[in-house]
PDB file of N, CA, C and O in Angstrom:
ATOM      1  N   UNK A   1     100.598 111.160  98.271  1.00  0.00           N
ATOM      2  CA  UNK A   1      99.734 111.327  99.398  1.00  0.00           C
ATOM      3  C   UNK A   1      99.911 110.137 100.336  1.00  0.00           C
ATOM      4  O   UNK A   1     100.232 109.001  99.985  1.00  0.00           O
ATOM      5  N   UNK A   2      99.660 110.551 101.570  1.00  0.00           N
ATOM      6  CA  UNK A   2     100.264 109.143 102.617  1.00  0.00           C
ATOM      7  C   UNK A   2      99.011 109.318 103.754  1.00  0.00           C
ATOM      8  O   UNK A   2      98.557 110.333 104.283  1.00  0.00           O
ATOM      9  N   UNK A   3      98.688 108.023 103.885  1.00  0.00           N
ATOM     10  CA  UNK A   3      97.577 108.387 104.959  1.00  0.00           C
ATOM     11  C   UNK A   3      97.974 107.719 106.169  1.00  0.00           C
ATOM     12  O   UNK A   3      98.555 106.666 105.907  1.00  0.00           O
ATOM     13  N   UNK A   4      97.856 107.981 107.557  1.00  0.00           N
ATOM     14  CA  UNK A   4      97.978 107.387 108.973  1.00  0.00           C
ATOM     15  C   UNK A   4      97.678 106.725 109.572  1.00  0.00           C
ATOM     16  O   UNK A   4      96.837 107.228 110.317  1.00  0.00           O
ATOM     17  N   UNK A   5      97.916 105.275 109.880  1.00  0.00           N
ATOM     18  CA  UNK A   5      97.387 104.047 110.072  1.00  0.00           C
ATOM     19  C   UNK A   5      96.901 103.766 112.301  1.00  0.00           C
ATOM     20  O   UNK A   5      97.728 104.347 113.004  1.00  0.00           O
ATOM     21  N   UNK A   6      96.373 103.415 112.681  1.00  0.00           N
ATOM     22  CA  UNK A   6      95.930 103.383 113.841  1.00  0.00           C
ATOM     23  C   UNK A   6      97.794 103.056 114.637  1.00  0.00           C
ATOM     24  O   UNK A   6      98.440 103.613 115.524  1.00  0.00           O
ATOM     25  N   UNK A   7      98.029 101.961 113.778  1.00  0.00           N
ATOM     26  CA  UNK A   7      99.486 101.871 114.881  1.00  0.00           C
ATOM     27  C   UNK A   7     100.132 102.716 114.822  1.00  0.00           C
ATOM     28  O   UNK A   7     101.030 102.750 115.663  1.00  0.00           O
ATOM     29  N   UNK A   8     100.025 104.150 113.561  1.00  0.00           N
ATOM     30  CA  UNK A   8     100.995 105.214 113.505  1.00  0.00           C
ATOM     31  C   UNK A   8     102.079 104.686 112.329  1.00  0.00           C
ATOM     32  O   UNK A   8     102.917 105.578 112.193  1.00  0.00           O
ATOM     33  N   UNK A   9     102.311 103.758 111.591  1.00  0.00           N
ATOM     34  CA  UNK A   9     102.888 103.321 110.153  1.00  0.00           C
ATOM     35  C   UNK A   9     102.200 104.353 109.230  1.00  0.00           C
ATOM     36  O   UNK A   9     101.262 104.972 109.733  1.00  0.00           O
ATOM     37  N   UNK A  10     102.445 104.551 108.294  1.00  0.00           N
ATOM     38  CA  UNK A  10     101.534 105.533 106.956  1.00  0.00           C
ATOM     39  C   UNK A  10     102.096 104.572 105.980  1.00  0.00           C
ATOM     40  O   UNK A  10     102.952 103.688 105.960  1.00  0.00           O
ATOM     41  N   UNK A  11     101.212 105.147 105.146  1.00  0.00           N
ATOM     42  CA  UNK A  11     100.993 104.201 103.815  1.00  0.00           C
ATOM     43  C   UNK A  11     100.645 105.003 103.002  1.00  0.00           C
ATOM     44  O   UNK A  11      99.775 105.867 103.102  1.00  0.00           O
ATOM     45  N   UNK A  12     101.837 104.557 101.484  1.00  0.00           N
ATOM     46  CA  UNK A  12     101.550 105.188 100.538  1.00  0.00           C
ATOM     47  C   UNK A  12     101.071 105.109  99.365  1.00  0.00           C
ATOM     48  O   UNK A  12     101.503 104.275  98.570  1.00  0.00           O
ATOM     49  N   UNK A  13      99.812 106.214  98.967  1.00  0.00           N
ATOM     50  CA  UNK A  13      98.644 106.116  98.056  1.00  0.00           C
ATOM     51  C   UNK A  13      99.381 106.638  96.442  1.00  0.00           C
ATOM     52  O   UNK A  13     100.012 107.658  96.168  1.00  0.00           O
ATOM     53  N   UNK A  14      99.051 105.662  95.731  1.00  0.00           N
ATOM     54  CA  UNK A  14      99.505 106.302  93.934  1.00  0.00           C
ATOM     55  C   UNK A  14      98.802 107.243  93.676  1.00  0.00           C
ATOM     56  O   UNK A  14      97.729 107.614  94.153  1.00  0.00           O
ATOM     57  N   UNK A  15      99.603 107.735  92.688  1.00  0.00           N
ATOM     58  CA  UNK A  15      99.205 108.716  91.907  1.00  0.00           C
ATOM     59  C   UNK A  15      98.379 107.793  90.967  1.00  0.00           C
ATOM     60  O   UNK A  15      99.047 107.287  90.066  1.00  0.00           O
ATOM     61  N   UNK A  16      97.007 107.462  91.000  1.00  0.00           N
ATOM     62  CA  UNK A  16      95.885 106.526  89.861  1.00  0.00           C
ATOM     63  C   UNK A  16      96.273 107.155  88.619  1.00  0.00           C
ATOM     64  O   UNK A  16      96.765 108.274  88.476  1.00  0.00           O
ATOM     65  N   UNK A  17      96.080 106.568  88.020  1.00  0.00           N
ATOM     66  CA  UNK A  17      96.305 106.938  86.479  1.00  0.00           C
ATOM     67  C   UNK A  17      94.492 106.556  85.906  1.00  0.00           C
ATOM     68  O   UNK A  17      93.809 105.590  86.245  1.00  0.00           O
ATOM     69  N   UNK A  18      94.176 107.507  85.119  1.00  0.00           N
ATOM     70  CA  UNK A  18      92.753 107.836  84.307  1.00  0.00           C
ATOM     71  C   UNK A  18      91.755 106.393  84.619  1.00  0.00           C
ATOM     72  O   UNK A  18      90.696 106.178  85.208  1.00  0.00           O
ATOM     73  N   UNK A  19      92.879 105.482  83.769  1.00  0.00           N
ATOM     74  CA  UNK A  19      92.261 104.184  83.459  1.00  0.00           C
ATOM     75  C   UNK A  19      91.918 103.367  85.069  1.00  0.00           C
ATOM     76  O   UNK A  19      90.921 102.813  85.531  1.00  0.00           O
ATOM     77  N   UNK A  20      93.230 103.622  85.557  1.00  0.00           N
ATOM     78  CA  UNK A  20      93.156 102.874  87.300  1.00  0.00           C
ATOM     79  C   UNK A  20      91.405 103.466  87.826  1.00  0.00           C
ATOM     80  O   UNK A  20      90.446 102.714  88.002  1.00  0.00           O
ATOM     81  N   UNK A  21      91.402 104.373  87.921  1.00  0.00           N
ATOM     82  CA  UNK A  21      89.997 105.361  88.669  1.00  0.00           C
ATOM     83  C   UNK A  21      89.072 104.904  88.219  1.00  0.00           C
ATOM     84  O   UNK A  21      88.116 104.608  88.936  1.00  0.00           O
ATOM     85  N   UNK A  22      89.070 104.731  87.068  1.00  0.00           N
ATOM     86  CA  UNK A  22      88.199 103.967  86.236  1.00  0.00           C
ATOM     87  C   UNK A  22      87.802 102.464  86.827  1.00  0.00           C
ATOM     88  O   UNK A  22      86.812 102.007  87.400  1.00  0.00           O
ATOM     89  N   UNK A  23      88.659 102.109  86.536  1.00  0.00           N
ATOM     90  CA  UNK A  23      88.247 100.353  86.995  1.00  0.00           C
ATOM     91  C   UNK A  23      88.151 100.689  88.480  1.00  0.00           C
ATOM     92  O   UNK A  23      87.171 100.047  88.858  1.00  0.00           O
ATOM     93  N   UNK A  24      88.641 101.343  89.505  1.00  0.00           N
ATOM     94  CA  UNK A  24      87.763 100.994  90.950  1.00  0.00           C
ATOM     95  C   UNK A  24      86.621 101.483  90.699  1.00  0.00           C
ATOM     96  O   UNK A  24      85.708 100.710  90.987  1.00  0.00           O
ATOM     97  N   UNK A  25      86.259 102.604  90.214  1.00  0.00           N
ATOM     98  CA  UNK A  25      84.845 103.384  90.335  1.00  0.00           C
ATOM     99  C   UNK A  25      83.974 102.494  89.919  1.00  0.00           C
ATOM    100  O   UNK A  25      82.919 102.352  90.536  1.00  0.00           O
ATOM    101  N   UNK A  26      84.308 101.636  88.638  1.00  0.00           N
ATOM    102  CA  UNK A  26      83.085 100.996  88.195  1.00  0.00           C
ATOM    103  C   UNK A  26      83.043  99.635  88.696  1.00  0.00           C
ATOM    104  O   UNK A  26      82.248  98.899  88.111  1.00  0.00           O
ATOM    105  N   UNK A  27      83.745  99.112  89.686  1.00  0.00           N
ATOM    106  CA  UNK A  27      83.788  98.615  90.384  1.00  0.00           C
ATOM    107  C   UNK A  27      83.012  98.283  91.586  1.00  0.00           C
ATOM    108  O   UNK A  27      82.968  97.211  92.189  1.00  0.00           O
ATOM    109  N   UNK A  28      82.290  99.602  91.874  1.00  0.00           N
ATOM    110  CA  UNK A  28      81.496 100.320  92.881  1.00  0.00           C
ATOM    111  C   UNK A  28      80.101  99.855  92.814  1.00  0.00           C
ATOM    112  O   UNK A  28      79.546 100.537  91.953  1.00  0.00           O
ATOM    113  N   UNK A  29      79.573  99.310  93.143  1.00  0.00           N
ATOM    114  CA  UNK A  29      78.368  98.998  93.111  1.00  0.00           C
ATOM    115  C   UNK A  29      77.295  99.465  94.734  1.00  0.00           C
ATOM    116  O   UNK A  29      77.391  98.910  95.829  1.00  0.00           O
ATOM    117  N   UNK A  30      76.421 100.536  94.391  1.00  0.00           N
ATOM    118  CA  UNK A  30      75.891 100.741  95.474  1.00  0.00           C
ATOM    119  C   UNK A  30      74.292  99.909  95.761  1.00  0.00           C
ATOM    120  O   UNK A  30      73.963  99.273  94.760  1.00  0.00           O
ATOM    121  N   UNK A  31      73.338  99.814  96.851  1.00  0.00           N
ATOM    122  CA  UNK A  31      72.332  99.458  96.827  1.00  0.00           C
ATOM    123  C   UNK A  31      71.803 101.021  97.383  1.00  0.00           C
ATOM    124  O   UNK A  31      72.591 101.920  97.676  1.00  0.00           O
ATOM    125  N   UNK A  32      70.329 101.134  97.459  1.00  0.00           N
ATOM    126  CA  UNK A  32      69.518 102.304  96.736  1.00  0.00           C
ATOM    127  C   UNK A  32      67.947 102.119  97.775  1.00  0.00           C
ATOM    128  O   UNK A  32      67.031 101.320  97.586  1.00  0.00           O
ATOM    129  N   UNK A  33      68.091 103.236  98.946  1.00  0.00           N
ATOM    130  CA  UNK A  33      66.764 102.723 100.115  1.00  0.00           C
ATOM    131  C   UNK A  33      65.803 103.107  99.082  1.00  0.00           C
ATOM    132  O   UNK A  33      66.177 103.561  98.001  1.00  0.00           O
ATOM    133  N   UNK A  34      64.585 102.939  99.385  1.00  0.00           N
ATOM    134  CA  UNK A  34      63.127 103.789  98.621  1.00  0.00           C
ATOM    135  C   UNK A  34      63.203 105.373  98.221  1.00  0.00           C
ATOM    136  O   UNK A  34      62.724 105.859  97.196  1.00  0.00           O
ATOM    137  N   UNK A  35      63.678 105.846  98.916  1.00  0.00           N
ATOM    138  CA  UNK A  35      63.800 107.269  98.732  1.00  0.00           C
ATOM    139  C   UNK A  35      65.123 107.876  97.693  1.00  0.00           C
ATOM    140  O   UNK A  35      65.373 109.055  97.445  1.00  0.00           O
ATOM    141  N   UNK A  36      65.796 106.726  97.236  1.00  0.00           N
ATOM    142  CA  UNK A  36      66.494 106.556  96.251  1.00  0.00           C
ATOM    143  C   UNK A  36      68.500 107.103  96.895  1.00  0.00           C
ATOM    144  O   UNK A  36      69.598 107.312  96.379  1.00  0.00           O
ATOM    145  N   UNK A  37      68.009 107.095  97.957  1.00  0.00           N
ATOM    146  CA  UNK A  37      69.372 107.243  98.604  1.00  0.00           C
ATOM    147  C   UNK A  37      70.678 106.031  98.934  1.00  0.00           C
ATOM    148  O   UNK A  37      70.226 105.128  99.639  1.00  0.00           O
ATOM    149  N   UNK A  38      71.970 105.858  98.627  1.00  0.00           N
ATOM    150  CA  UNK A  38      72.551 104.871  98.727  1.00  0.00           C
ATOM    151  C   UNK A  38      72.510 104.508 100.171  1.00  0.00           C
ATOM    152  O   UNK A  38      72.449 105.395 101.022  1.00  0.00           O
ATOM    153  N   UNK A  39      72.545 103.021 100.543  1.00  0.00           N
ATOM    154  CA  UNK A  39      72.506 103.064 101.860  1.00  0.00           C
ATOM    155  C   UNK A  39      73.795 101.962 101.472  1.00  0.00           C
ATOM    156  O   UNK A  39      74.732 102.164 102.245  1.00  0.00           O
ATOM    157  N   UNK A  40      74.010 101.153 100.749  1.00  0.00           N
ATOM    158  CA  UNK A  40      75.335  99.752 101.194  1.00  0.00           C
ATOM    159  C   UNK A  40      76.040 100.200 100.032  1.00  0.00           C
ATOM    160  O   UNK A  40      75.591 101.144  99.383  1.00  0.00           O
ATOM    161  N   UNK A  41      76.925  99.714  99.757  1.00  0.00           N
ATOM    162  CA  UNK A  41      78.059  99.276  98.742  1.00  0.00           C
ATOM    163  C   UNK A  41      77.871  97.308  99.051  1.00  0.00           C
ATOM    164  O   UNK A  41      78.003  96.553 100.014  1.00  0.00           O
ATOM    165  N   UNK A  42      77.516  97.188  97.648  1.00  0.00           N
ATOM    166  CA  UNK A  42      77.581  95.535  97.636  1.00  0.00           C
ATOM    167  C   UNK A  42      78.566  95.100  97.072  1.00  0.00           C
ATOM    168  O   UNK A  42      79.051  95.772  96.162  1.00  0.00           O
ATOM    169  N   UNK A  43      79.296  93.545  97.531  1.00  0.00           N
ATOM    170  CA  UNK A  43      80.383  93.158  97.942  1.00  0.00           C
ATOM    171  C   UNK A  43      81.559  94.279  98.059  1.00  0.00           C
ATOM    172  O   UNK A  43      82.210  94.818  97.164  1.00  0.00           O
ATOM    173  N   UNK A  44      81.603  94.440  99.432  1.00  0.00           N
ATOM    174  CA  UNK A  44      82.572  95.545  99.943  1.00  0.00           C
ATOM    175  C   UNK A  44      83.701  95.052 100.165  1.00  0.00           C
ATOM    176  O   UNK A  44      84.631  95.830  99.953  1.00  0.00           O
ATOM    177  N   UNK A  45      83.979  94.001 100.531  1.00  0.00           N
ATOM    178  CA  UNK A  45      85.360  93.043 100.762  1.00  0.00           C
ATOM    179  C   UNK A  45      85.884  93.136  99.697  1.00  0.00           C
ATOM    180  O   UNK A  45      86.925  93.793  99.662  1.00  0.00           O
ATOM    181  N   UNK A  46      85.410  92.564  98.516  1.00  0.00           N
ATOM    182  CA  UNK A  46      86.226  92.358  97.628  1.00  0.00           C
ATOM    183  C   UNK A  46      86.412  94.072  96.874  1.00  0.00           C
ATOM    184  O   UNK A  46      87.429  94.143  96.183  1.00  0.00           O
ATOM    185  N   UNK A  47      85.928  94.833  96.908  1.00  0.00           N
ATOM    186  CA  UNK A  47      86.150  96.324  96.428  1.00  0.00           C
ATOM    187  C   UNK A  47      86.764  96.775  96.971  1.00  0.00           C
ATOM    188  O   UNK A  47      87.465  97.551  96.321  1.00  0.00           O
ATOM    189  N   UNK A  48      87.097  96.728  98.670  1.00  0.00           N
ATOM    190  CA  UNK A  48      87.885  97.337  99.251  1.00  0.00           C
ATOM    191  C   UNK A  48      89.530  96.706  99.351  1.00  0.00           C
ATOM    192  O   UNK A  48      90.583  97.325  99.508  1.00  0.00           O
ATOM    193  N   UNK A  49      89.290  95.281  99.198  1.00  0.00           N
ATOM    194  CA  UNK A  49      90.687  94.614  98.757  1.00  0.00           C
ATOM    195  C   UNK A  49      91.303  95.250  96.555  1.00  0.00           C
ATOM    196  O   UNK A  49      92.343  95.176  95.901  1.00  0.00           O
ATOM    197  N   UNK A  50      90.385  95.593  96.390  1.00  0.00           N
ATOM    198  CA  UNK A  50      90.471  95.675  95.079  1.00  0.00           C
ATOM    199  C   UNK A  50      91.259  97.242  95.082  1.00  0.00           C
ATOM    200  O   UNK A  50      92.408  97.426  94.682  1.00  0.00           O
ATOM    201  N   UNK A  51      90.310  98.342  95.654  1.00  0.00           N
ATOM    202  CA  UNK A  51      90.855 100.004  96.063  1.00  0.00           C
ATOM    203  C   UNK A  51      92.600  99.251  96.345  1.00  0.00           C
ATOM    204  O   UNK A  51      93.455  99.246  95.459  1.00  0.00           O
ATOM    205  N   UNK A  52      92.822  98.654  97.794  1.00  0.00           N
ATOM    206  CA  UNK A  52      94.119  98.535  98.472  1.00  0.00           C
ATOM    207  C   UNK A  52      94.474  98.434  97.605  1.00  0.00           C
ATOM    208  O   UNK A  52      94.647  99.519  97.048  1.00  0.00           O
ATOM    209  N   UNK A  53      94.933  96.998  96.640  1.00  0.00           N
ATOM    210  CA  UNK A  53      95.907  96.675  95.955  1.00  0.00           C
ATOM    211  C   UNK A  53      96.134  97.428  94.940  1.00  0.00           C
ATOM    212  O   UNK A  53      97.172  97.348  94.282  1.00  0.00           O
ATOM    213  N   UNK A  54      94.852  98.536  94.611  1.00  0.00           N
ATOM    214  CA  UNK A  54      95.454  99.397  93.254  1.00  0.00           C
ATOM    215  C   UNK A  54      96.157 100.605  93.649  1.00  0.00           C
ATOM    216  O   UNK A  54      97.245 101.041  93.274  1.00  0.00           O
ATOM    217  N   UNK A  55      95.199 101.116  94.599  1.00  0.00           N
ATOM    218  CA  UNK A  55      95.515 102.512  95.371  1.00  0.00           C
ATOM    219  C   UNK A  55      97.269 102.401  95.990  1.00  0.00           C
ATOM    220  O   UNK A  55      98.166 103.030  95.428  1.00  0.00           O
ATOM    221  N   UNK A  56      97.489 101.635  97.028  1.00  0.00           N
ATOM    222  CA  UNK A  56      98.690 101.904  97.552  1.00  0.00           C
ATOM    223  C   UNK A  56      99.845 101.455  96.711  1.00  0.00           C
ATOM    224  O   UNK A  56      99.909 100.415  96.055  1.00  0.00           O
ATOM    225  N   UNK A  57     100.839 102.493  96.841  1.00  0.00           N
ATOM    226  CA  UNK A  57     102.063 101.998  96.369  1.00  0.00           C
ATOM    227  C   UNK A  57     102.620 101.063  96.452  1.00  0.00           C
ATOM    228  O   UNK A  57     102.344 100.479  97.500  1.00  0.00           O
ATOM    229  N   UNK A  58     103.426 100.492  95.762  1.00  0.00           N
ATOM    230  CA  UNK A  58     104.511  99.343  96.184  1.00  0.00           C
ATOM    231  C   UNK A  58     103.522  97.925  95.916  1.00  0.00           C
ATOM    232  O   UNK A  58     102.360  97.906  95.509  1.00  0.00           O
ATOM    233  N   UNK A  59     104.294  96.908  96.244  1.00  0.00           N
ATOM    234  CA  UNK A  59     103.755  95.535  96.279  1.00  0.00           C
ATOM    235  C   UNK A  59     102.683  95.066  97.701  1.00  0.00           C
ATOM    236  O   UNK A  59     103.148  94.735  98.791  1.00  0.00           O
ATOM    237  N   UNK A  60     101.308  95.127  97.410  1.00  0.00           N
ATOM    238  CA  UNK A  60     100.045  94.891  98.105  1.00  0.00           C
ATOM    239  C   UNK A  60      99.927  93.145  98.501  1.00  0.00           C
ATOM    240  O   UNK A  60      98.917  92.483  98.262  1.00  0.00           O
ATOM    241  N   UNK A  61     101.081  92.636  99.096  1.00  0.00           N
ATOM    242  CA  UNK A  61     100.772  91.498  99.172  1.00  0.00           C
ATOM    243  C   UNK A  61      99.712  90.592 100.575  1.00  0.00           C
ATOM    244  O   UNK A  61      99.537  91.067 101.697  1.00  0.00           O
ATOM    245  N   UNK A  62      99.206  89.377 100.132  1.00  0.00           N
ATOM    246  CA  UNK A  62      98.089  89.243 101.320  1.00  0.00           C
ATOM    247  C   UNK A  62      98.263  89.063 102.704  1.00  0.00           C
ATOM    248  O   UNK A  62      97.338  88.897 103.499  1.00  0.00           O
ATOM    249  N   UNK A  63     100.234  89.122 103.162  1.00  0.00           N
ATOM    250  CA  UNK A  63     100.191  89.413 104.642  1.00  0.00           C
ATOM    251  C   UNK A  63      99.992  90.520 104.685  1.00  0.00           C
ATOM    252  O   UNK A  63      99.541  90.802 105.795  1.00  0.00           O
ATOM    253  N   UNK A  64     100.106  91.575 103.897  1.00  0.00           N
ATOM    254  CA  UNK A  64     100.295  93.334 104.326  1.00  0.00           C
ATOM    255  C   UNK A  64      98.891  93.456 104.807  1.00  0.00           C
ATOM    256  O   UNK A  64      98.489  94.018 105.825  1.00  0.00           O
ATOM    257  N   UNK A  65      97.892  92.519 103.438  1.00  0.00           N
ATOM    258  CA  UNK A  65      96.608  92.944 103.624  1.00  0.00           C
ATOM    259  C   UNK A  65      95.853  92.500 105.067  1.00  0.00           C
ATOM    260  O   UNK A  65      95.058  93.224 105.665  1.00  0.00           O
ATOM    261  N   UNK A  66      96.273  91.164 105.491  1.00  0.00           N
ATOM    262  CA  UNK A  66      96.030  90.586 106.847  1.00  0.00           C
ATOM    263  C   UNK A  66      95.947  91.348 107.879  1.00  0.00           C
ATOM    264  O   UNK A  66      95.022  91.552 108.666  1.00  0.00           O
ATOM    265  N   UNK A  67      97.581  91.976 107.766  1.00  0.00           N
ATOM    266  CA  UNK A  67      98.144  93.263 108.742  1.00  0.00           C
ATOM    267  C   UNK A  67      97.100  94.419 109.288  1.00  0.00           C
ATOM    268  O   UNK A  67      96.945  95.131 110.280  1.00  0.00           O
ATOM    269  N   UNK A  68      96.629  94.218 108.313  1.00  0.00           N
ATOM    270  CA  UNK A  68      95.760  95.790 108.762  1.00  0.00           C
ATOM    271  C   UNK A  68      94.255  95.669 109.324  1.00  0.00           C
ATOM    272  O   UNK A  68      93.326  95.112 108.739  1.00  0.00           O
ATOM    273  N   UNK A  69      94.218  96.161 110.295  1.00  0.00           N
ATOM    274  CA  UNK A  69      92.030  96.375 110.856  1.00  0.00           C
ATOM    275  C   UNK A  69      91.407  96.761 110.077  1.00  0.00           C
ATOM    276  O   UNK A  69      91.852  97.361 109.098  1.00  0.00           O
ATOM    277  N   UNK A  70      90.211  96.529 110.288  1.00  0.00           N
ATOM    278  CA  UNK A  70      89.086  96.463 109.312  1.00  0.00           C
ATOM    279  C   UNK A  70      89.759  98.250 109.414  1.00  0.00           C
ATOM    280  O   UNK A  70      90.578  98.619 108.573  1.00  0.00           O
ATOM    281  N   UNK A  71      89.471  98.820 110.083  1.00  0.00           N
ATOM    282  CA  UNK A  71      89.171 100.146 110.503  1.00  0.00           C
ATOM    283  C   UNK A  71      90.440 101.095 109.410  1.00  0.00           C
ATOM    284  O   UNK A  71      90.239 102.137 108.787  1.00  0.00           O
ATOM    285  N   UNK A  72      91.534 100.392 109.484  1.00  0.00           N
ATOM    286  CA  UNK A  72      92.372 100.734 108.828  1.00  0.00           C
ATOM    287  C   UNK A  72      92.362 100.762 107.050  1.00  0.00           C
ATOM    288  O   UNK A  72      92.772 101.556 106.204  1.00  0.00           O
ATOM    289  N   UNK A  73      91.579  99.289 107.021  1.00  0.00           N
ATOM    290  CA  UNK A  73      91.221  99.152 105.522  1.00  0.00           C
ATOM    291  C   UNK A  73      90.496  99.957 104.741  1.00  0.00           C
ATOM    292  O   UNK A  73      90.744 100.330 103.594  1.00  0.00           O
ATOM    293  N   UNK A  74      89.284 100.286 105.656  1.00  0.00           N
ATOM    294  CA  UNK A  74      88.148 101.217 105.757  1.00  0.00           C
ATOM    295  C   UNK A  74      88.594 102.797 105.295  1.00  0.00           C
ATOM    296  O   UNK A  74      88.158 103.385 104.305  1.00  0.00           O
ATOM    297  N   UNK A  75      89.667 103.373 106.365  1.00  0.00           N
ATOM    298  CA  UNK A  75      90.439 104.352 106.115  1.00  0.00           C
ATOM    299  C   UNK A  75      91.025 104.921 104.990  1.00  0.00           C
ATOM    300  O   UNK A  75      90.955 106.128 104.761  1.00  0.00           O
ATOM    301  N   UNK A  76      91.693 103.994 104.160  1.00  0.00           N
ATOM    302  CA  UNK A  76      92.516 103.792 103.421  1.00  0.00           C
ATOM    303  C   UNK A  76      91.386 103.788 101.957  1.00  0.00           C
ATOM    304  O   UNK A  76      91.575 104.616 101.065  1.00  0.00           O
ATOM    305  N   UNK A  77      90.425 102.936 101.878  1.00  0.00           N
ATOM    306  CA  UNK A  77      89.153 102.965 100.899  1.00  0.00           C
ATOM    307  C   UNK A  77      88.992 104.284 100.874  1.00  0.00           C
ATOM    308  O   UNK A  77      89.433 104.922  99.918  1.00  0.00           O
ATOM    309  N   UNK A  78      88.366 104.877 101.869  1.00  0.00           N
ATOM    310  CA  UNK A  78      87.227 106.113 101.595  1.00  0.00           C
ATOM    311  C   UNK A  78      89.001 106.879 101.172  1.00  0.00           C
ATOM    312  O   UNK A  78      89.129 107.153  99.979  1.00  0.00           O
ATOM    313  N   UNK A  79      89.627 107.035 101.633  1.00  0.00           N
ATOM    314  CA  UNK A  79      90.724 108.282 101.118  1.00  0.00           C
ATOM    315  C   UNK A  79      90.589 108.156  99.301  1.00  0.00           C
ATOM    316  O   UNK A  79      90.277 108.950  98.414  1.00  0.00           O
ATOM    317  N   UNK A  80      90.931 106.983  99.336  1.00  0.00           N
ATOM    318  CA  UNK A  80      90.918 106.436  97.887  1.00  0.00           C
ATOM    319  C   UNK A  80      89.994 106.579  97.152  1.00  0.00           C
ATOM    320  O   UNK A  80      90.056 107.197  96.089  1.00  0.00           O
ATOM    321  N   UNK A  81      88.783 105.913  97.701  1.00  0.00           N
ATOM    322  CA  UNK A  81      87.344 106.911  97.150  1.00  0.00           C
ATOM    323  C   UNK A  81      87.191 108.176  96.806  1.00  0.00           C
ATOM    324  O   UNK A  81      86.618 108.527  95.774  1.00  0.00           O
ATOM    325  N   UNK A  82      87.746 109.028  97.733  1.00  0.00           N
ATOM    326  CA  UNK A  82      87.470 109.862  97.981  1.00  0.00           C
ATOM    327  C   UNK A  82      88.427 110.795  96.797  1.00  0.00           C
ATOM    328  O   UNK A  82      88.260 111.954  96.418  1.00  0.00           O
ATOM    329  N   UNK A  83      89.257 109.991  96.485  1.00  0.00           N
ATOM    330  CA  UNK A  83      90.426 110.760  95.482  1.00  0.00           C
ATOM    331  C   UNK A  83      89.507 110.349  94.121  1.00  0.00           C
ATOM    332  O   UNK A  83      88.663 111.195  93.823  1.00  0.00           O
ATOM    333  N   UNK A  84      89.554 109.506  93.519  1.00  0.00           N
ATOM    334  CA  UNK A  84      88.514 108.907  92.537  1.00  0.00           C
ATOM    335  C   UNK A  84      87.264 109.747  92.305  1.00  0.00           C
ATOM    336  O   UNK A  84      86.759 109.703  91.183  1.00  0.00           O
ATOM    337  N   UNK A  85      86.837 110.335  93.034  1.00  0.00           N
ATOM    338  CA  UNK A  85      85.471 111.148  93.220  1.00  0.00           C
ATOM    339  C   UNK A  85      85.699 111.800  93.013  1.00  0.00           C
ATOM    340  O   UNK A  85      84.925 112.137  92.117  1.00  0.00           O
ATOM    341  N   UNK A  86      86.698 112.866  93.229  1.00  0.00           N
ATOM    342  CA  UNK A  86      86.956 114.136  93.021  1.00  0.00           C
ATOM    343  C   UNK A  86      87.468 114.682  91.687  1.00  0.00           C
ATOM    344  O   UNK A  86      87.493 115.847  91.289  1.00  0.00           O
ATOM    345  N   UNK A  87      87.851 113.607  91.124  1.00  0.00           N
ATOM    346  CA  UNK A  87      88.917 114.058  90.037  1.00  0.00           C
ATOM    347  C   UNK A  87      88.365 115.194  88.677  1.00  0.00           C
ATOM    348  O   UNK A  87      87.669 114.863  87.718  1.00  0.00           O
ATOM    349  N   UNK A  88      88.780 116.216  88.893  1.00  0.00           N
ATOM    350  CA  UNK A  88      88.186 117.617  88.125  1.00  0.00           C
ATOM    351  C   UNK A  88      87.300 118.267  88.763  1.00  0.00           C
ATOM    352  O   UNK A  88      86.848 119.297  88.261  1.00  0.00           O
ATOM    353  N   UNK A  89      86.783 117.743  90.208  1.00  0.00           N
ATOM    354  CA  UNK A  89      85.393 118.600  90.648  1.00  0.00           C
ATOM    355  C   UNK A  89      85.780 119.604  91.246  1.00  0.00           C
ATOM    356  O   UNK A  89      84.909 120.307  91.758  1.00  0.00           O
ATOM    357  N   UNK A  90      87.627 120.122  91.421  1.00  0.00           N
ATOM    358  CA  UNK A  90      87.678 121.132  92.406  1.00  0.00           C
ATOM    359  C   UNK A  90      87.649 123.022  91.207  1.00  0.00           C
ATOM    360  O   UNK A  90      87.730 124.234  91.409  1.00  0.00           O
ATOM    361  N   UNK A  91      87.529 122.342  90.386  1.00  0.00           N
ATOM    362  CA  UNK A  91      86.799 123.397  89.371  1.00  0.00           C
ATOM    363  C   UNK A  91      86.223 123.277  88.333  1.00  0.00           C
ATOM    364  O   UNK A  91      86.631 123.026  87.199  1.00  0.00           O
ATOM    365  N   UNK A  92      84.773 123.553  88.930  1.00  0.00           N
ATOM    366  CA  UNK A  92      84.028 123.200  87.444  1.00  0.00           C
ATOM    367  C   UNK A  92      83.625 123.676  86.037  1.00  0.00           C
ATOM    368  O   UNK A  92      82.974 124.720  86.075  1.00  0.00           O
ATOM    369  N   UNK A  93      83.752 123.388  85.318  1.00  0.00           N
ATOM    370  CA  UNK A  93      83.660 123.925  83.776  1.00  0.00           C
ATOM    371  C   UNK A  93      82.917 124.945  83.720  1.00  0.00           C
ATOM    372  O   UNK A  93      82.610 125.614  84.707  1.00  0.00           O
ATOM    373  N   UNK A  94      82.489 125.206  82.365  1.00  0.00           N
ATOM    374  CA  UNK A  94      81.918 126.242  82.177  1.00  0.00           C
ATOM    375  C   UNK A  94      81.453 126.610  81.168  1.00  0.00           C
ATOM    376  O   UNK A  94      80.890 127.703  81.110  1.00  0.00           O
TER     377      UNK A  94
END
């Protein structure tokens, strides 16, 4: 899977392996308004440097990471999240 970066470069996302999904997810730490809804992810910097370097292919080194806008980093997280989250939900048991 390859996702599309603002300058138009793409970047490519691993195939996570069980254990990988694992360690970002629990990684994840949300905070929780009154009504019991997530409103932050606490320390997001370091989770979202943590997603990059596992999620994308190849060698994640800290100019690549420099390289990129928040917006881009951001991008690149939620895809990654977003793969992590899903894993078995597109059919559910029974």
């Amino acid at each position: 899977m390859e996702i599309k970066l603002s300058d138009g470069k793409k970047v490519k996302l691993k195939d996570l392996s069980i254990d990988e999904r694992d360690e970002l997810l629990d990684s994840v730490e949300y905070e929780y308004t009154d009504d019991n809804s997530p409103s932050k992810i606490k320390m997001l910097h370091s989770t979202m440097t943590k997603f990059l370097r596992i999620g994308i292919e190849g060698e994640v080194t800290d100019e690549f990471l420099k390289s990129l806008s928040f917006s881009d980093k951001t991008a690149i997280f939620t895809k990654i999240q977003g793969e992590c989250m899903n894993l078995g939900e597109e059919e559910a048991s029974k």
